[in-house]
C-alpha positions in Angstrom: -6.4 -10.5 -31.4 -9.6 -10.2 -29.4 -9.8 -6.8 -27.3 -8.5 -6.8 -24.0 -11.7 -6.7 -22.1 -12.6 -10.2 -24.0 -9.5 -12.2 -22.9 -7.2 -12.7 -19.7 -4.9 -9.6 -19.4 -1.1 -10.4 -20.1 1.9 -9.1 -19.2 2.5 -8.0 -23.0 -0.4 -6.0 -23.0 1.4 -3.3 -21.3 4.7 -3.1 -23.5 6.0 -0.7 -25.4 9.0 0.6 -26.9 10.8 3.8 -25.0 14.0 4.9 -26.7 16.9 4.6 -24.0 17.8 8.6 -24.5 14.0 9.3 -22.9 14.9 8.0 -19.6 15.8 10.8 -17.1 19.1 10.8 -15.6 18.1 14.0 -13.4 15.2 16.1 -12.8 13.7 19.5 -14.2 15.7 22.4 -12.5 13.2 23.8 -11.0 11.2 20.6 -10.1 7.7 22.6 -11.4 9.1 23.2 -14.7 8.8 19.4 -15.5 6.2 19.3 -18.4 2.7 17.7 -18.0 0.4 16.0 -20.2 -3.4 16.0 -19.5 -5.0 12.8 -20.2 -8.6 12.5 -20.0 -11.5 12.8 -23.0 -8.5 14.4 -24.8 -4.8 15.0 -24.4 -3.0 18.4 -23.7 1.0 19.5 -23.3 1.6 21.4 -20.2 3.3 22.3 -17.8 3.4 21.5 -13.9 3.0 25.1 -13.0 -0.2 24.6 -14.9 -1.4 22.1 -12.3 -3.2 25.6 -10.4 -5.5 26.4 -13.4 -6.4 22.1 -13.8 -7.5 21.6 -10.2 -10.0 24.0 -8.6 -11.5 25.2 -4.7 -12.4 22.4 -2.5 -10.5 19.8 -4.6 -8.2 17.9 -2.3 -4.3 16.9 -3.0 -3.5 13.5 -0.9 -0.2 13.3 -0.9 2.4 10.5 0.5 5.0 12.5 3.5 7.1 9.0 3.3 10.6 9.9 3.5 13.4 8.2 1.2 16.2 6.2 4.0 20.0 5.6 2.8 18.8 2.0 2.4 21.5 0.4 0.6 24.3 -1.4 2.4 27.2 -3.3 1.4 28.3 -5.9 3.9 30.6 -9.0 4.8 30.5 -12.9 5.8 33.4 -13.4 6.5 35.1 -13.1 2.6 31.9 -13.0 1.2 30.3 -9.5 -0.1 26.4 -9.2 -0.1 25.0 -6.1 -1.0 21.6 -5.0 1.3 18.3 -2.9 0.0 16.4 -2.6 3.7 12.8 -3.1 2.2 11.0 -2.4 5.6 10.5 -2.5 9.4 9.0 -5.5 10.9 6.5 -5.1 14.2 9.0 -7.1 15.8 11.7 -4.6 15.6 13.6 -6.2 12.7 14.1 -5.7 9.1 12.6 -7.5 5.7 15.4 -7.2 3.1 16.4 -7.7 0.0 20.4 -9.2 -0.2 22.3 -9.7 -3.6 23.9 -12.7 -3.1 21.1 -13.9 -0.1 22.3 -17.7 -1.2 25.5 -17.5 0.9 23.8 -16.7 4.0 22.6 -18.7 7.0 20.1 -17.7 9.8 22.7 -16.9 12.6 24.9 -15.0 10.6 26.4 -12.1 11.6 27.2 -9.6 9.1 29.9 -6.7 8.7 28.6 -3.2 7.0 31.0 -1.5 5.8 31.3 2.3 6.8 29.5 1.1 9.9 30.6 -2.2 11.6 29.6 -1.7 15.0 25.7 -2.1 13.3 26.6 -6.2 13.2 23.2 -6.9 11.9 22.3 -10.7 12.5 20.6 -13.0 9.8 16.9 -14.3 11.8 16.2 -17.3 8.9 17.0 -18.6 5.9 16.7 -16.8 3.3 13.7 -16.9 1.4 13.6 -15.7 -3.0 16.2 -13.3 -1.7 15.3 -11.8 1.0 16.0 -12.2 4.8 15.1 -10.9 7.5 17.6 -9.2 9.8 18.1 -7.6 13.5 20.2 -4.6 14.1 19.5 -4.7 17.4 17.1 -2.1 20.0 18.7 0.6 19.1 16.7 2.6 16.2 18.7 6.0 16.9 22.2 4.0 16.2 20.4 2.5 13.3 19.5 5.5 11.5 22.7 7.2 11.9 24.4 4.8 10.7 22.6 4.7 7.5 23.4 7.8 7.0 26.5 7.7 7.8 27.2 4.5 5.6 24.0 3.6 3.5 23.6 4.9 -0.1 20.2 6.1 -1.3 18.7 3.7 -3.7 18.3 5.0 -6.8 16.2 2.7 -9.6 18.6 1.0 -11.8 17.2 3.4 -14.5 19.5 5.8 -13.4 22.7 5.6 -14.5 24.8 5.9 -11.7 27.9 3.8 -11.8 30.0 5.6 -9.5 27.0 5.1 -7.4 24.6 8.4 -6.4 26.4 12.1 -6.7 25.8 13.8 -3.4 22.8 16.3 -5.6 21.0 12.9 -5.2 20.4 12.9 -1.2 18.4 16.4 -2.0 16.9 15.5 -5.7 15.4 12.1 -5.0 13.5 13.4 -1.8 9.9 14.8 -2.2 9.3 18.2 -0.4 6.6 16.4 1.6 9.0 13.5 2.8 8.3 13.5 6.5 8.5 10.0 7.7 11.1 8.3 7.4 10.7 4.7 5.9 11.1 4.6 2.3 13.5 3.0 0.1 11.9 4.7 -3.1 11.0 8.0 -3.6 6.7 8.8 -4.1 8.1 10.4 -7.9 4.8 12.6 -8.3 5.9 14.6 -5.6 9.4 15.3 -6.7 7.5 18.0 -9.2 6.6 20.1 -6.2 8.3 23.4 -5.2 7.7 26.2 -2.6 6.0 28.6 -5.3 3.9 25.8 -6.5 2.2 24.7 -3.3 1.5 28.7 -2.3 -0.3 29.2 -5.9 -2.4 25.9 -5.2 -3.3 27.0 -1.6 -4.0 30.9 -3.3 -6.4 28.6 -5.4 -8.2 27.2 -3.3 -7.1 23.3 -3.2 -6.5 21.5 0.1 -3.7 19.3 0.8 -3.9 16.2 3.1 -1.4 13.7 4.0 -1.2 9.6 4.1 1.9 7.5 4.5 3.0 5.1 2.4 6.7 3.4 3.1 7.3 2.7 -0.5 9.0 -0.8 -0.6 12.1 -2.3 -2.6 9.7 -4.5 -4.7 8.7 -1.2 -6.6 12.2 -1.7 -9.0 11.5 -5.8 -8.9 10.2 -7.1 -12.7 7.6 -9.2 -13.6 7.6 -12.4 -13.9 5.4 -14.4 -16.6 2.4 -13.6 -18.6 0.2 -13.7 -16.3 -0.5 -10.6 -13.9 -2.7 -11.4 -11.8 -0.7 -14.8 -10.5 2.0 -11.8 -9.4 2.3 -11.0 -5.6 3.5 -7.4 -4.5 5.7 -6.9 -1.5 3.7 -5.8 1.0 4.4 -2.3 2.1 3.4 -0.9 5.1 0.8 2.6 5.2 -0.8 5.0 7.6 -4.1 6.9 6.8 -5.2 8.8 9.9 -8.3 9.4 11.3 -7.8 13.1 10.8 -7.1 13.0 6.6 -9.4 9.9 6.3 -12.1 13.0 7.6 -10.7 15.7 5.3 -11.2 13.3 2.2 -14.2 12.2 2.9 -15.8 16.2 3.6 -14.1 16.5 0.2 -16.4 13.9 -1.1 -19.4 15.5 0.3 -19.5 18.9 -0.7 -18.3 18.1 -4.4 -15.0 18.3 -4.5 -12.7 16.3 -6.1 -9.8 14.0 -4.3 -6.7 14.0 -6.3 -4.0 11.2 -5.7 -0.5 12.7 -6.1 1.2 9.8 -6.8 0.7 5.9 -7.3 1.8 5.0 -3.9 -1.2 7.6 -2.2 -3.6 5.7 -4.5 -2.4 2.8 -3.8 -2.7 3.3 -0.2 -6.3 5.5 -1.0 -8.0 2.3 -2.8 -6.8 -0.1 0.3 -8.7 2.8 3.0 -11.9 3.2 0.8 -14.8 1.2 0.6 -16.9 0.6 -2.3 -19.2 3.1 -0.3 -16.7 5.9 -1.4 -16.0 6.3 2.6 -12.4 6.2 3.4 -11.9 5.2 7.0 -8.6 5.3 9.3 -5.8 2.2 8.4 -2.7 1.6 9.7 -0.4 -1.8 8.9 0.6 -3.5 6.0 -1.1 -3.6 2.2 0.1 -5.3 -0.8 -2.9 -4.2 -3.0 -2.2 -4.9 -6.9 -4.6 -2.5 -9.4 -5.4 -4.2 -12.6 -7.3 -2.8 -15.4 -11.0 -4.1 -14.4 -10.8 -2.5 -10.5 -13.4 -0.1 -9.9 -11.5 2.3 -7.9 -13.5 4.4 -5.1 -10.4 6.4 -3.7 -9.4 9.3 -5.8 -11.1 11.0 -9.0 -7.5 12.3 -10.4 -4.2 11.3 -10.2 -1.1 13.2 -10.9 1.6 10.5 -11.7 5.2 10.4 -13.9 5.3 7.6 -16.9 6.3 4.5 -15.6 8.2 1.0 -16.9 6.9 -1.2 -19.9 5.2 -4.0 -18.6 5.2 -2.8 -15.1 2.6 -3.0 -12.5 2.5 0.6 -12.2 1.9 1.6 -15.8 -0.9 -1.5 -15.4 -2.3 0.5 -12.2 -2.5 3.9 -14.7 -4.0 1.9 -17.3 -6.9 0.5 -14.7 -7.1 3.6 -13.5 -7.2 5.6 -16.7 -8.4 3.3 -19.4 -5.9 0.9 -21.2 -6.0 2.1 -24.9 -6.3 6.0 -23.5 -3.2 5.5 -21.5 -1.7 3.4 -24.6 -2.7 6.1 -27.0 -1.3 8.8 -24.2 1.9 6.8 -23.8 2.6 6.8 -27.9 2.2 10.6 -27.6 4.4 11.1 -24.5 7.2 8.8 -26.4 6.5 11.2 -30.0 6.3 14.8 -28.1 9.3 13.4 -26.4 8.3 13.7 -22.5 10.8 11.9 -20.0 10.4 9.2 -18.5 10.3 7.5 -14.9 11.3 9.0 -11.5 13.3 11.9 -12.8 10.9 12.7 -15.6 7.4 14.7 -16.6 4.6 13.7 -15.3 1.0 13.1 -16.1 -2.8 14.0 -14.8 -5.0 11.7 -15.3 -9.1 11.6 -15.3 -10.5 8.2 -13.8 -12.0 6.3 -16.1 -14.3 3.5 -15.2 -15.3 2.2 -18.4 -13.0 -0.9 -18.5 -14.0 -1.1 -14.4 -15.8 -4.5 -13.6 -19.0 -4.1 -11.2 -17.6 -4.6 -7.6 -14.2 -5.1 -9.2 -11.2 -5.2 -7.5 -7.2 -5.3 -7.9 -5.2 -8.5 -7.0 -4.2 -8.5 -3.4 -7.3 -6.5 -2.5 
């Protein structure tokens, strides 16, 4: 078979085989004693609580303060059940969502959520490949207390739950950053993060900005076909302020070295920078795909768990880190046994532009 950077990239380019037992059920207690591997020119088994001694003064964490939302909701037509993952807030004040089931509902519907049926949301349109669109009304303050009141928080399917989430969940599966409230998956690099390992970053010397990035049900959606690049994401809608748009880019001038914590902030980093390496303000929606062949200008690290086979996020790790490193670096995580997905160890990871087309850029750019 011809190399990969003489033919079109393919969905099977990115498998691999991941034993069931590595998939973690629950996280490292505590979070920072997750292990880490080092990938760049070569591989190293660490530790999270190493992460002080890999980054140095004037680097730059960016990190994602999205907060994870009870966004699942089990509801009622009449004798129908759906079952509702909110996927985000519209402009207009209502929400695009993924239903189980969307093929028995009709725009004017009214639906029943059980735990909470005063919410009564309405069905705007037809649905649509499964998803609607749906208005709860004006009041966002009713909204969000029902969800927490009667939503479930949605864990990936990855995660054996079939009771549905145990109350350690609501705390687990929420970032220490989480601010914003928004998210229906959690930004998994930061679940590593802890108190004690924040103070002996700051003690070292490394700054720490934020971005927002509502991270969107289409994250747990599967690929279809072979072909990647004829794959649309689901947009998902991100914040970079003029204030850490300023910090990253004084990072940038004086040396340092910006490091994305997480696949969402470089997701969210590569739609904000130009291919001038400037980062500028953004605010709305972005449904950027990274494919091996972007040149990325946003972040020079990034800290990140091990994703899916045939995923678009193991494809963003392998455009951003070199395919047959991150293949080789995958191979070894499976061997040393390192855990996978959103409860698992995580990686840091060197960018690597060798595979990087001039210009280049990532579908949905």
């Amino acid at each position: 078979m011809p190399p990969l950077s003489e033919r079109p990239l393919a969905t099977s380019d990115f498998a691999f085989d991941l034993p069931e037992a590595l998939i973690a059920q629950s996280p490292a207690r505590p979070r920072d004693s997750a292990r880490l591997l080092r990938i760049g020119a070569a591989r190293e088994d660490l530790s999270v609580r190493d992460l002080p001694a890999l980054l140095g003064p004037g680097d730059l964490m960016v990190v994602n303060d999205t907060r994870v939302i009870p966004a699942r909701l089990r509801a009622r037509r009449g004798e129908a059940r759906v079952e509702i993952m909110l996927n985000r807030a519209e402009a207009d004040g209502t929400w695009h969502a993924l239903v189980r089931n969307a093929r028995r509902l009709r725009a004017g519907d009214v639906l029943s959520i059980e735990g909470a049926p005063e919410l009564a949301p309405r069905v705007v349109d037809a649905p649509e490949g499964g998803a609607v669109r749906l208005d709860f009304g004006p009041d966002g303050a009713a909204l969000a207390a029902a969800l927490e009141r009667a939503g479930e928080i949605p864990l990936p399917p990855y995660i054996a739950r079939p009771e549905g989430p145990r109350p350690e969940d609501r705390e687990d599966y929420q970032p220490i950053f989480a601010r914003v409230p928004g998210a229906v998956a959690a930004p998994t690099a930061s679940l590593h993060f802890t108190p004690a390992l924040l103070e002996a970053l700051q003690a070292r010397g490394v700054g720490r900005t934020t971005l927002t990035l509502h991270v969107g049900a289409g994250t747990f959606l599967p690929l279809r076909g072979e072909d990647p690049r004829a794959q649309r994401l689901h947009a998902e809608w991100g914040e970079v302020t003029e204030r850490a748009a300023r910090a990253i880019n004084e990072t940038r001038a004086r040396g340092g070295r910006v490091v994305a914590i997480g696949t969402t902030a470089l997701r969210l980093l590569e739609t904000a920078t130009g291919s001038d390496n400037i980062t500028r303000p953004f605010r709305g929606l972005t449904d950027i795909f990274l494919l091996p062949g972007h040149r990325f200008h946003g972040a020079d690290l990034l800290l990140t768990n091990f994703h899916l086979p045939r995923s678009t996020l193991f494809m963003l790790v392998c455009a951003f880190g070199g395919t047959e490193r991150m293949r080789a670096a995958y191979a070894h995580a499976v061997g040393a046994g390192y855990r996978f997905y959103s409860y698992g160890d995580a990686c840091l990871i060197d960018r690597n532009d060798a595979e990087a087309a001039p210009g280049g850029a990532g579908a949905g750019a």
